[in-house]
VEXKE-466134 format. One record per atom (N, C-alpha, C, CB): residue in one letter; x, y, z. Coordinates in steps of 0.2 Angstrom, whole numbers, padded with zeros to 4 digits, always signed. Atoms other than C-alpha are relative to their C-alpha. Glycine has a CB too. Layout:
residues N
+--------+-------+-------+-------+
: residu :     x :     y :     z :
+--------+-------+-------+-------+
:      A :     X :     Y :     Z :
...
+--------+-------+-------+-------+
***
This chain:
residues 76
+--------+-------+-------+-------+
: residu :     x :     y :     z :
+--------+-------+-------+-------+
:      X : +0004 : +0003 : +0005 :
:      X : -0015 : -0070 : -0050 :
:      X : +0002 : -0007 : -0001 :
:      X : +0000 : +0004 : -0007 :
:      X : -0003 : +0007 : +0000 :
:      X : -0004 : -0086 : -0053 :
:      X : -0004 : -0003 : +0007 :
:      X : +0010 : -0001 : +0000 :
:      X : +0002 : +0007 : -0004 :
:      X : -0010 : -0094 : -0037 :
:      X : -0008 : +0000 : +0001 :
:      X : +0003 : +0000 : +0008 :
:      X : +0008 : +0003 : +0002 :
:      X : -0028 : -0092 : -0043 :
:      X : -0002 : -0007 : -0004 :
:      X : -0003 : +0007 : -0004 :
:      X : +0002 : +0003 : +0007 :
:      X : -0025 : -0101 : -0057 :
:      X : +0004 : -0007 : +0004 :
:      X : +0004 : +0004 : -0008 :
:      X : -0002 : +0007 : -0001 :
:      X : -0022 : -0122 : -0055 :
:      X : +0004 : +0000 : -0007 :
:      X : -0006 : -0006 : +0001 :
:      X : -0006 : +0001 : +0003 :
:      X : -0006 : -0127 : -0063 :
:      X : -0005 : -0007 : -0005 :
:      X : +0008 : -0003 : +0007 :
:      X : +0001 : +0010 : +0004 :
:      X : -0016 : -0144 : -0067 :
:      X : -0007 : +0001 : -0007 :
:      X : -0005 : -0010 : +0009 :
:      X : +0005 : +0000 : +0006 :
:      X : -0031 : -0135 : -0079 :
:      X : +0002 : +0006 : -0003 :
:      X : -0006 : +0000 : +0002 :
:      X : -0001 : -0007 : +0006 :
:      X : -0024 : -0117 : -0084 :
:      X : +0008 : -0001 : -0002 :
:      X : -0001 : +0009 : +0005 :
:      X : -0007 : -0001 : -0001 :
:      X : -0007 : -0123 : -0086 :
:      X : +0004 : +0004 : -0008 :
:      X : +0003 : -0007 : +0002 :
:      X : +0001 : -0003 : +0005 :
:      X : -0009 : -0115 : -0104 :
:      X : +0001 : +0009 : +0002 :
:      X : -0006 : -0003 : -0004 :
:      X : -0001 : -0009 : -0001 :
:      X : -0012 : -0096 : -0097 :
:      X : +0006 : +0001 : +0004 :
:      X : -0006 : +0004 : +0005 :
:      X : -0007 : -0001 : -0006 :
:      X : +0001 : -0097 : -0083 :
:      X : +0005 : -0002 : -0004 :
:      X : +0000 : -0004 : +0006 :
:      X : -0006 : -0003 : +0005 :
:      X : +0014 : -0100 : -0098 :
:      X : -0001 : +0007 : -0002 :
:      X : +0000 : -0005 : -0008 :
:      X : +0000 : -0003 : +0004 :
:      X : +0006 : -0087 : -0106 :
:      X : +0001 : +0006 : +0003 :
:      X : -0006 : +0000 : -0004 :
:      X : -0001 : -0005 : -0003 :
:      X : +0007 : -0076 : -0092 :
:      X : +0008 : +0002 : +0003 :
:      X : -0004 : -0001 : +0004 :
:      X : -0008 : +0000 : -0003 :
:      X : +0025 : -0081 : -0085 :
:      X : +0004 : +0003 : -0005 :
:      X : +0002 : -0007 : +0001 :
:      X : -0002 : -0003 : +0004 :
:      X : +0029 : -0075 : -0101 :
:      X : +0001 : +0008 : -0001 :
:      X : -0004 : -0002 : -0005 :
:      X : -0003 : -0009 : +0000 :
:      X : +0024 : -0057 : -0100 :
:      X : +0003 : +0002 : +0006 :
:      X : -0006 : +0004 : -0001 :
:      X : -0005 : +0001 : -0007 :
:      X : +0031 : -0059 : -0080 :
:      X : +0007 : +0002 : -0004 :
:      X : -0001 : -0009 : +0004 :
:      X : -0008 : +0000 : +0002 :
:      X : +0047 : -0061 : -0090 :
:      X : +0002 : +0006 : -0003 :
:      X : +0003 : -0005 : -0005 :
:      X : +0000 : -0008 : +0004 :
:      X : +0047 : -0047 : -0101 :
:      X : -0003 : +0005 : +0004 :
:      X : -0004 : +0002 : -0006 :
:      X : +0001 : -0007 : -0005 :
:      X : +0042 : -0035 : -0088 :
:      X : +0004 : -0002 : +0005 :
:      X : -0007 : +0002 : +0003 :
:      X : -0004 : +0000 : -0008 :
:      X : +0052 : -0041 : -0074 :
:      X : +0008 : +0003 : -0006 :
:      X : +0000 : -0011 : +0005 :
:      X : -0006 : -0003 : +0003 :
:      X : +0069 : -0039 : -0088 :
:      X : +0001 : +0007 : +0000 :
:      X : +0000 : -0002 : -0005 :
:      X : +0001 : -0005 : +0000 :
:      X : +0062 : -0024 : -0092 :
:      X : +0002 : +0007 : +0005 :
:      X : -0004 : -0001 : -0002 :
:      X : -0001 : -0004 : -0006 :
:      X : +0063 : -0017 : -0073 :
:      X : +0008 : -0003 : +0001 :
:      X : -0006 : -0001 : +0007 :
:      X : -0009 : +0002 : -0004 :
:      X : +0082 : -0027 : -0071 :
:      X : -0002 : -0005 : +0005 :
:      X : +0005 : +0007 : +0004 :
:      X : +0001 : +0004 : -0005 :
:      X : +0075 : -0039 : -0061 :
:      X : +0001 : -0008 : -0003 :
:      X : -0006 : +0001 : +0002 :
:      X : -0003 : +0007 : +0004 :
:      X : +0087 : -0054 : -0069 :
:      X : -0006 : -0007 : +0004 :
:      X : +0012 : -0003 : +0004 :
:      X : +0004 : +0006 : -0007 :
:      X : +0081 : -0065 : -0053 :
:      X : -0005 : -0003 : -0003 :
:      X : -0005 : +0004 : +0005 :
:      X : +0007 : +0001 : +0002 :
:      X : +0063 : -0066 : -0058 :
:      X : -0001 : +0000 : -0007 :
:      X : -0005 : +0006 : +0003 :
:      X : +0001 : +0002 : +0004 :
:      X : +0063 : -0066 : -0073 :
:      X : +0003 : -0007 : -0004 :
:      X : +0000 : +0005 : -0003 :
:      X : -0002 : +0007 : +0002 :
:      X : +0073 : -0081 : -0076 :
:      X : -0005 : -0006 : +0003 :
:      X : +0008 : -0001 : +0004 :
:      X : +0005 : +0005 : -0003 :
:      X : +0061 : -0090 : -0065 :
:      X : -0007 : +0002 : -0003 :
:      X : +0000 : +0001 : +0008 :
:      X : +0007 : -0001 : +0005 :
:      X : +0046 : -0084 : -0074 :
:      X : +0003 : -0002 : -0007 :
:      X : -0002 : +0009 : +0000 :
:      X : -0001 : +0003 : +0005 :
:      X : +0056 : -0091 : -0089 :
:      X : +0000 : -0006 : +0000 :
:      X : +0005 : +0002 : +0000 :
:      X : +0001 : +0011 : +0000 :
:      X : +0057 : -0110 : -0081 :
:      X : -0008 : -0001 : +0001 :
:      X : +0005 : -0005 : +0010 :
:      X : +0007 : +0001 : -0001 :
:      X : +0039 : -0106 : -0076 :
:      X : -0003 : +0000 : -0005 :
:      X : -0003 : +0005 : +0003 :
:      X : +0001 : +0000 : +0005 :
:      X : +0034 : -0102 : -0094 :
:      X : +0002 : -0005 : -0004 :
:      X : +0001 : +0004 : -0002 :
:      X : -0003 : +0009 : +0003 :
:      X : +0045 : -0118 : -0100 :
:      X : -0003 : -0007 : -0001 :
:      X : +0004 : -0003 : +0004 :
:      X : +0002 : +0005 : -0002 :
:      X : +0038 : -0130 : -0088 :
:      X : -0007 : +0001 : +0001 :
:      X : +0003 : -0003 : +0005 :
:      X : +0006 : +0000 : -0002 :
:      X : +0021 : -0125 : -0084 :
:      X : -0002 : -0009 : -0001 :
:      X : -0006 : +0006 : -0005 :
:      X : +0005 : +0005 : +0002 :
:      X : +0013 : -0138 : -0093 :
:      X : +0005 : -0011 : +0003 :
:      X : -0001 : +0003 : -0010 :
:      X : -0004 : +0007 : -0004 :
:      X : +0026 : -0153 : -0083 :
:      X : -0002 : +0001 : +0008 :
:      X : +0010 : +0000 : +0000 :
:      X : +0000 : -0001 : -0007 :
:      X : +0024 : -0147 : -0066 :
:      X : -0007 : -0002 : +0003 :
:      X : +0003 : +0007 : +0003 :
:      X : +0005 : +0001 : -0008 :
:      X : +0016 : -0152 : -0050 :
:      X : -0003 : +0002 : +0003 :
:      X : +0001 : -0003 : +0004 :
:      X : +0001 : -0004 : -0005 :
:      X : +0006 : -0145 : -0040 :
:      X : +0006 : +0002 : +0005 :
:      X : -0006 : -0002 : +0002 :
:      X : -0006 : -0005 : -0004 :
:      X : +0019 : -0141 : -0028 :
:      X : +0007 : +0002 : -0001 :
:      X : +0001 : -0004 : +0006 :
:      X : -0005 : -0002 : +0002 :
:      X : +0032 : -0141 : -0038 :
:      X : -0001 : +0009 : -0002 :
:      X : +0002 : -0004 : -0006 :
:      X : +0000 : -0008 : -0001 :
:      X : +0024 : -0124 : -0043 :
:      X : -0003 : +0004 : +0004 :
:      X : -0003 : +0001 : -0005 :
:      X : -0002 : -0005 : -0005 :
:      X : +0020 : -0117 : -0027 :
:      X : +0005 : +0000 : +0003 :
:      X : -0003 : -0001 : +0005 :
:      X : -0006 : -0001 : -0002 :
:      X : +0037 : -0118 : -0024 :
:      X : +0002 : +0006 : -0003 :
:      X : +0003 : -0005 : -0001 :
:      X : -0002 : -0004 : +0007 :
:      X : +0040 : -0110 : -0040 :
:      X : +0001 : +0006 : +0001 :
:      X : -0007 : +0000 : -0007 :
:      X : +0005 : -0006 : -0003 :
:      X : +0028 : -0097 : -0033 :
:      X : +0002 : +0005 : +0005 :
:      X : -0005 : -0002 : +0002 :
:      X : -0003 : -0003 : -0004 :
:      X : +0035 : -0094 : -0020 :
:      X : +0009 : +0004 : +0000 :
:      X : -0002 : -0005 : +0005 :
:      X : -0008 : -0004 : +0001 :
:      X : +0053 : -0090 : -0026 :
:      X : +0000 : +0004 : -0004 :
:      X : +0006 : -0003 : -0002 :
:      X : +0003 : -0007 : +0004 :
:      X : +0044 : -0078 : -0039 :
:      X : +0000 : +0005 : +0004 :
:      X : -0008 : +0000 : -0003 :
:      X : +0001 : -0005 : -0006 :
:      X : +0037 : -0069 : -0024 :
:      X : +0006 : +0001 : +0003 :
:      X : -0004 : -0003 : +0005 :
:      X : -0007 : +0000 : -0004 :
:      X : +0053 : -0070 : -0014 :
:      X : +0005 : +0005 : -0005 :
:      X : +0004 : -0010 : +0000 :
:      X : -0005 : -0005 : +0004 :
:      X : +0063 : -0061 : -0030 :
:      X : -0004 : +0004 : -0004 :
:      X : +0006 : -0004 : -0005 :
:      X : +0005 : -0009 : +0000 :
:      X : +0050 : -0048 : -0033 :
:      X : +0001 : +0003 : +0006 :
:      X : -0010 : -0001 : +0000 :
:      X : -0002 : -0007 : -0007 :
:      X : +0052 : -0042 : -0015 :
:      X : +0007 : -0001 : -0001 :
:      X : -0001 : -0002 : +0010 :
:      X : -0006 : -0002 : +0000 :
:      X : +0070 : -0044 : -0018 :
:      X : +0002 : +0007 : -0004 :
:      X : +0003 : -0005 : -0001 :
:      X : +0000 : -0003 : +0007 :
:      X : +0070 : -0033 : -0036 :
:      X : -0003 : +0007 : +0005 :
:      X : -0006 : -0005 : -0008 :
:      X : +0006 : -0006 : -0002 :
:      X : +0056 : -0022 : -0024 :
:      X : +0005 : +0006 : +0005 :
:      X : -0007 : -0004 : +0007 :
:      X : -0007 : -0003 : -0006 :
:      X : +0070 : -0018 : -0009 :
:      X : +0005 : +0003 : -0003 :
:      X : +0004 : -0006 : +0005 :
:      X : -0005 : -0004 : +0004 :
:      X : +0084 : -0014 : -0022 :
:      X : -0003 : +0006 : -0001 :
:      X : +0002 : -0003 : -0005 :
:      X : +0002 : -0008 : +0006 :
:      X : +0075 : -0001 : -0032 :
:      X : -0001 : +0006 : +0008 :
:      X : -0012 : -0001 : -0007 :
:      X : +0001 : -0006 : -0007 :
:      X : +0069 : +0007 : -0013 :
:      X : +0009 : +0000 : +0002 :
:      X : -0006 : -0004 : +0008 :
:      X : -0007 : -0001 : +0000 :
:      X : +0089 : +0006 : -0009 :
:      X : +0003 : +0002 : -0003 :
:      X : +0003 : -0002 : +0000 :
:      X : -0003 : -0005 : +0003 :
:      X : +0093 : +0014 : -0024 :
:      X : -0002 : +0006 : -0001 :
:      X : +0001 : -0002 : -0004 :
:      X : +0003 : -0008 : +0000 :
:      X : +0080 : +0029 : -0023 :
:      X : +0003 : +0002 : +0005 :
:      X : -0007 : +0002 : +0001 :
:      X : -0001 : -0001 : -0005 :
:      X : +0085 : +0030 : -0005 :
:      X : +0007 : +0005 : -0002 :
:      X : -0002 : -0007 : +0005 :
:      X : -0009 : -0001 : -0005 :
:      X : +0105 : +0035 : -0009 :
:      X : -0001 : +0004 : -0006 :
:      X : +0007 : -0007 : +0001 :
+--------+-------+-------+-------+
***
């Protein structure tokens, strides 16, 4: 959903959303992501467009990480 949304006109929802990102990512133990959904909710409203496809991309990056743990820990 974030890479629907432009950083440079919704940068109001995408705080609002990075927010609940945080609380639910804590909620699963996913420090990772939610710290970064924390600077995401911070800065929305500073950042650059590519500063926040970056952003975006390391969201993504420690959601599959958070994703691969939990299957490593059902797995054992």
């Amino acid at each position: 959903m974030f890479r629907q949304l432009s950083i440079e006109t919704d940068s109001k929802r995408i705080s609002r959303e990075a927010h609940s990102l945080k609380s639910a990512a804590a909620t699963f133990g996913y420090r990772r992501l939610a710290s970064l959904a924390a600077r995401l909710e911070k800065n929305a409203a500073r950042l650059t467009g590519s500063d926040y496809r970056e952003l975006l991309d390391r969201i993504d990056a420690a959601y599959a990480e958070g994703r691969a743990q939990d299957v490593r820990v059902a797995q054992h």
